[in-house]
MIVEX-301340 format. One line per field, with one value per residue (C-alpha): z, y, x. Coordinates in nm, 4 decimals, padded with zeros to 6 digits. Layout:
<recs>
up: (Z_...)
north: (Y_...)
east: (X_...)
</recs>
This chain:
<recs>
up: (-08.9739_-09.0915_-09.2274_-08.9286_-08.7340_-08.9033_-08.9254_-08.5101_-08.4901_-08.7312_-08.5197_-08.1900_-08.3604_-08.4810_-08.1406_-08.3664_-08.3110_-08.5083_-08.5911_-08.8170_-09.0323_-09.2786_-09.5722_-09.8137_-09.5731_-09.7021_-09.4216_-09.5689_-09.5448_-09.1319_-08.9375_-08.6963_-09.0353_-09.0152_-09.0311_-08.6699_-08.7298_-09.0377_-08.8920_-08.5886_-08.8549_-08.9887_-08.6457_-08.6117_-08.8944_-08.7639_-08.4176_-08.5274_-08.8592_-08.8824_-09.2274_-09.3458_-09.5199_-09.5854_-09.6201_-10.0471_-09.9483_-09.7833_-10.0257_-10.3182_-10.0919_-10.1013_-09.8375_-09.5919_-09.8351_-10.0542_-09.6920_-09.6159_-09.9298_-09.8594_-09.5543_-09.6012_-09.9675_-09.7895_-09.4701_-09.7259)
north: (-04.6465_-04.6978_-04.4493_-04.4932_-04.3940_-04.1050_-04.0251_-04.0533_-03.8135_-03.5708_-03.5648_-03.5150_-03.2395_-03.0734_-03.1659_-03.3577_-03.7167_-03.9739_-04.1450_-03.8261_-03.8730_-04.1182_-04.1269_-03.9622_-03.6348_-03.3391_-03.1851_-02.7986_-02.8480_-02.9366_-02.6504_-02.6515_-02.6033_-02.2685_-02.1694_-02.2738_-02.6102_-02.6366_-02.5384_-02.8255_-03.0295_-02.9588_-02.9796_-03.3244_-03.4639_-03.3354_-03.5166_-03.8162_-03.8909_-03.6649_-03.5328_-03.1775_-03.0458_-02.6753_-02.4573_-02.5815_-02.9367_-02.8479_-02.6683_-02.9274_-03.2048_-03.2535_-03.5555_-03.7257_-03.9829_-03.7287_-03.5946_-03.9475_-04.0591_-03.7293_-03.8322_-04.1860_-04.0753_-03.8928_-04.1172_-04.3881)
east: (03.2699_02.9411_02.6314_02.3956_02.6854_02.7335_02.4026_02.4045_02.6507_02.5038_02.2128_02.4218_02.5767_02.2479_02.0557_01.8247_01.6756_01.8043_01.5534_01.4010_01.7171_01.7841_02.0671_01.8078_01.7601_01.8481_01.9832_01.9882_01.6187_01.6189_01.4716_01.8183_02.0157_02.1841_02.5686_02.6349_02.5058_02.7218_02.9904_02.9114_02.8920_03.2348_03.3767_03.2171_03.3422_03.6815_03.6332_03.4973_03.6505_03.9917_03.8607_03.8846_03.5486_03.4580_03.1531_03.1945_03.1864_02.8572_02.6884_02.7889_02.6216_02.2434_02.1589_02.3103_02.4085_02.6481_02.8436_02.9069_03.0064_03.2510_03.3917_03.4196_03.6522_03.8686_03.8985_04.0305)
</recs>
């Protein structure tokens, strides 16, 4: 479980490259981010992490950074 991994699967889930994102993005400024990609973000985190987060999680997060800090609180 690691950021860069995360930050792969954000992408995947966004149809993004990678290598645009780092943990410093803020992703509600990405052209692809709308509700459906938040809500294939929240499904992502779901597949690849077994964590619950909601449309509030979202919106309190800023960057890439904040979500995974999210995720990786809850995973532990």
């Amino acid at each position: 479980m690691s950021l860069d991994t995360f930050i792969s699967h954000f992408a995947e889930a966004l149809e993004t490259n990678a290598a645009e994102l780092s943990s410093d993005t803020v992703f509600k400024d990405l052209a692809s981010w709308d509700s459906l990609a938040a809500l294939s973000v929240i499904a992502m985190i779901d597949e690849h992490y077994g964590v619950s987060v909601g449309g509030t999680d979202l919106e309190k997060a800023r960057s890439l950074q904040d979500l995974w800090d999210l995720v990786a609180q809850r995973k532990a």
